[in-house]
N, C-alpha and C positions, 0 to 999 in steps of 0.2 A: 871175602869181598861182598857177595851176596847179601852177610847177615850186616855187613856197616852200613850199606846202601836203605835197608828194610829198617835197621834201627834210625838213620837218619830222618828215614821220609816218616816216620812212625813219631819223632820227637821234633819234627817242622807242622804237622798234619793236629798233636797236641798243641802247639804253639800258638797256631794259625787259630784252634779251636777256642783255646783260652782267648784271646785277642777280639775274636766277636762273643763270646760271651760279654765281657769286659762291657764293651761298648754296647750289646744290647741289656745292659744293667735299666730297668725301669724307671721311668723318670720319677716315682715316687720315692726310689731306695736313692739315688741320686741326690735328689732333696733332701731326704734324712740327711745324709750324710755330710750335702754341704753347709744343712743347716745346724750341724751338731759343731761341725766346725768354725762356723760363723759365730758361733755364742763361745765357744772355747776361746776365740781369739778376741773378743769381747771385756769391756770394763765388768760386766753384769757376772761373768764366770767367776770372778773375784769373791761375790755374795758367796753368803750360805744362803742365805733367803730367795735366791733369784732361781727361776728356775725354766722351763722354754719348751715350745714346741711346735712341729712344723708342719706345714700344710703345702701338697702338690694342688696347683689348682691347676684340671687337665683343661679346662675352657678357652685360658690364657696360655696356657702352657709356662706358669712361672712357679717358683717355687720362694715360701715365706716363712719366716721365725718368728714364730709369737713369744716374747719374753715378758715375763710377770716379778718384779720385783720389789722386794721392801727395804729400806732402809732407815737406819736411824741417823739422824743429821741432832748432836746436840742431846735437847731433851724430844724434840719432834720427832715422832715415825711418818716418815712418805712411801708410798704407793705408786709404783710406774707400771706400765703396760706400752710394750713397746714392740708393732709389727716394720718387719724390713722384710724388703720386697732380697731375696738372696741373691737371684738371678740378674738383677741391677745396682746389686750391692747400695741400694739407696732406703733410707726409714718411710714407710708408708703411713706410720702414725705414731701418733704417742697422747696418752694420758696422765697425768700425772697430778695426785693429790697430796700435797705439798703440807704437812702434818695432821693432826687428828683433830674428829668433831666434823659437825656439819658445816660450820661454818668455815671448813681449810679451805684454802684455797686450791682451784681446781684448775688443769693448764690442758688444753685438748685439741689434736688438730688433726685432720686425717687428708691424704693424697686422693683424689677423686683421679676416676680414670681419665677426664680431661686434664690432668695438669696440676687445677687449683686445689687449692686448700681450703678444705673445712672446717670452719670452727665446731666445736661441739661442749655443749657445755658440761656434762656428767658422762659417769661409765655405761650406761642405758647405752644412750646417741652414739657415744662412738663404738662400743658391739653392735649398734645396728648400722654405721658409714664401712667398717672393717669387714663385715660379713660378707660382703659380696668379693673379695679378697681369698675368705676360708672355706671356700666350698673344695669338696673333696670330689 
């Protein structure tokens, strides 16, 4: 009786231990993880071309997927870049250059921390409106 008692509280004691482990998982591995599964559940996981990566930003305490993809539409290749805030499951921006040449056309907007939206005309402008987003 002894030893069921001792293995009991011995296999509640690991339980209990695993469980705040668990939960004190770092908000950076957290983000990994839900960002891995954000792009998995994602049109862009479909690519071979597409491919993703995430950023804890501990300022805000939010966590984002930055996804870079190419595709061929026809004879046209386009260019998307595309951050989503994870943690509000909502797009914080998108780039998108819409086949080749200088002359393609370019589609750009990015989420300001008030609310609005940014236009931005090139990939420059919008790695510099995103940036304050990717701080690690």
């Amino acid at each position: 009786m002894k030893h069921a008692v001792f293995a009991l509280l011995l296999l509640m004691s690991a339980s209990v231990a695993h469980e705040a482990e668990a939960a004190m998982a770092s908000p950076e591995k957290k983000c990994t993880d839900q960002a891995r599964a954000t792009f998995k559940a994602s049109v862009w996981a479909k690519s071979p071309l597409s491919k993703f990566s995430d950023h804890y930003n501990p300022i805000i305490n939010q966590c984002f997927l930055f996804i870079e993809s190419t595709q061929t539409i026809g004879d046209d290749t386009s260019v998307f870049k595309t951050l989503i805030n994870v943690t509000q499951s909502k797009q914080y921006g998108m780039w998108a250059k819409l086949g080749e040449g200088d002359d393609a056309p370019v589609r750009c907007t990015v989420t300001m921390p008030s609310g609005d939206e940014e236009p931005c005309g090139n990939e420059t402008q919008f790695r510099m409106l995103i940036k304050r987003y990717m701080q690690q």
